[in-house]
N, C-alpha and C positions, 0 to 999 in steps of 0.2 A: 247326503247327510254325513256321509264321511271324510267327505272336504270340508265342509264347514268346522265338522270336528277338528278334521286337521289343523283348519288355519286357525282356528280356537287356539288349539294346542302350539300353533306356530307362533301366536300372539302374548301366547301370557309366558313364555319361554325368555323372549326380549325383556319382559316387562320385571319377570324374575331378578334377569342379567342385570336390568338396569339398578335394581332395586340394592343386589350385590355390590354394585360401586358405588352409588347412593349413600350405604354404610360405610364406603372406605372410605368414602370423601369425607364424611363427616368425621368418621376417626383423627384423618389426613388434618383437618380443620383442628380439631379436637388438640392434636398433638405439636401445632404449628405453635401454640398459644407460649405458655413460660414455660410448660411441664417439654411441649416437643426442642425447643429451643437446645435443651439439654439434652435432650434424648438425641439431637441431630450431630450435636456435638462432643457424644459418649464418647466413639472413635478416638476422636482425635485429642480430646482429654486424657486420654488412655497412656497416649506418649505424650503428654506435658513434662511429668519428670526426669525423662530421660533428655529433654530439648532444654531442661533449665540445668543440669546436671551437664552438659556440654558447652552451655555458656559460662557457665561459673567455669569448667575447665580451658574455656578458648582466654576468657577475663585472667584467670592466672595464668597463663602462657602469654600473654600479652604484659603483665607485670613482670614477669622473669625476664622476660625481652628485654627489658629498658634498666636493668640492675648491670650496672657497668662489673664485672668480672677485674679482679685484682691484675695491675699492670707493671710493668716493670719502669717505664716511665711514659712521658708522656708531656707534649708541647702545647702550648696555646699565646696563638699572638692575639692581641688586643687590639681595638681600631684605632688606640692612640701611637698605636705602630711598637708597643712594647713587648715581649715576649716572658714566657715565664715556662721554665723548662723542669720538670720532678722529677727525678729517678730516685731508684729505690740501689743501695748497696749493702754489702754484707757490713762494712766496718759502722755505714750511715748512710741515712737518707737527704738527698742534697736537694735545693731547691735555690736555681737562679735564676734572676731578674735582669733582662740584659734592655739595656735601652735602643732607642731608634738606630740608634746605629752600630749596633749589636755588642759596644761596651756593656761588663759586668758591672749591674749599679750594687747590688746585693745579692750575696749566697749566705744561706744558711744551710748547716749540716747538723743534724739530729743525730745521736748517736747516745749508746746506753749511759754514756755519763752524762749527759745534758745538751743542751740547741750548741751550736760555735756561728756567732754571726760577724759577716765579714763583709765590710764597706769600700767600697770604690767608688765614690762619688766627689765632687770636688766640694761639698760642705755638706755636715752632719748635722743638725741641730735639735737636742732635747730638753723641752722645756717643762716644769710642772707649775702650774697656779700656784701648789702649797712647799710640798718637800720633796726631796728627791734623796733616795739613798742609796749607795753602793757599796756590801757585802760582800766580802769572797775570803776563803784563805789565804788567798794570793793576790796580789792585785798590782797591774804595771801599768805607767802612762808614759809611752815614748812617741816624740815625737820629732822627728825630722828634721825640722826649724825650727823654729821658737814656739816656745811654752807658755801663755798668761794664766796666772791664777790672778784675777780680780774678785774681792769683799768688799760688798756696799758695807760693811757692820765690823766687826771684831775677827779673826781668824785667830784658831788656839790650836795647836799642833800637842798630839800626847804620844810618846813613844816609849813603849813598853824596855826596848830593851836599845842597843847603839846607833846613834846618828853620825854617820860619815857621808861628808859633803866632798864631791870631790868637781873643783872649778877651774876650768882650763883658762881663763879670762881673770880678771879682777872679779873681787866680792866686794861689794859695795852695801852698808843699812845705812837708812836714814830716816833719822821717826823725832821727835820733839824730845824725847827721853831717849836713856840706851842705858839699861841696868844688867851687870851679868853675876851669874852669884851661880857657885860651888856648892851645891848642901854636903858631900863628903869627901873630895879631894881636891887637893890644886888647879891653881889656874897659871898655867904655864903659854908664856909668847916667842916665839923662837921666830926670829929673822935672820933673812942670810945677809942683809944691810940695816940698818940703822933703825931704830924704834925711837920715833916719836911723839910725846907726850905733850899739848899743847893745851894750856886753857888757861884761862885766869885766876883759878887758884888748886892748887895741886895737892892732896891732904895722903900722907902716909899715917895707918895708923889714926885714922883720926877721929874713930868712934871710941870712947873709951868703953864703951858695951855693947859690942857688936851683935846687932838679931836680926835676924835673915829677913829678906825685905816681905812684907806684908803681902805681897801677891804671891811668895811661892806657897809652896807645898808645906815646906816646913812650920811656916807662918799659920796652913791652916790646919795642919794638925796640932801645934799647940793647943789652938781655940778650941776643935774640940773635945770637951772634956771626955768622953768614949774613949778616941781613941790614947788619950793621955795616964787614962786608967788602965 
């Protein structure tokens, strides 16, 4: 009788145990579903912020990486075999353009008064569709050889204050007219030979009312009445 008891007792012991896991399983099940999903991945949620807070730090060390740092100069040749060399200086900053075969086609130098641009090329060329205009306080055109100034139109020259021409060669005009007029001093011709006068009719004196020719200045300040008053 007290074995059977026993194994009674040996029988519903398992059946207990099993019943113990039975419940966990089903919890196990229970928690697998949306609610366990997160419960399994509390943990490791836990240090999310700290792994998004290390990428945003790796991402700007990765941007600071790639910020070129101020240089003192610096070269770069191009595939068309050209070069272009910057340095940085106390007086200015220079930047030159050297061609294939290491000739200076252009320097420019920056400096706190303004650019200075300087050509070495065997032709310059600037064109505008409309207008083009050149400003300065100063301003010089020397050139080496010859000089063209060609006008499709009218050329009008205005000078504020002396014009001296000085020609190592002959001076030559030649226009369909040639008018010269004084509005307040003499008109003086000094040869070291002979001066002459040739035309088919030769007049001293020959306006008996002489008025300053209709193109100058004088002519238009008469006209108008402003400046007459």
């Amino acid at each position: 009788m007290s074995r059977p008891g026993g194994d009674a007792r040996g029988q519903v012991a398992p059946a207990e145990a099993t019943g113990v896991e039975d419940e966990a399983a089903v919890e196990g099940e229970a928690t697998a579903g949306p609610g366990g999903a997160h419960a399994a991945a509390g943990p490791e949620s836990a240090g999310a912020p700290e792994r998004v807070l290390a990428q945003v730090a790796s991402s700007r060390g990765d941007a600071l990486a790639q910020v070129d740092a101020p240089r003192a100069s610096a070269e770069v040749t191009l595939t068309s075999g050209r070069r272009y060399e910057i340095s940085a200086g106390e007086p200015a900053d220079r930047l030159v353009i050297r061609g294939r075969r290491g000739e200076v086609v252009l320097r420019i130098e920056v400096t706190d008064a303004g650019p200075v641009l300087s050509f070495a090329s065997a032709e310059v060329e600037l064109t505008a569709a409309r207008k083009m205009t050149l400003a300065a306080p100063e301003l010089s055109l020397r050139a080496e050889g010859d000089l063209t100034v060609s006008a499709g139109g009218a050329l009008r020259e205005e000078v504020a204050g002396d014009r001296h021409a000085t020609i190592g060669g002959e001076a030559r005009t030649e226009a369909a007219a040639v008018a010269l007029q004084a509005s307040e001093g003499n008109v003086e011709v000094l040869a070291m030979r002979k001066i002459a006068l040739d035309g088919e009719r030769i007049g001293l004196n020959d306006k008996p009312a002489p008025a300053p020719f209709p193109w100058s200045r004088l002519a238009e300040d008469a006209d108008d009445p402003e400046d007459a008053s």
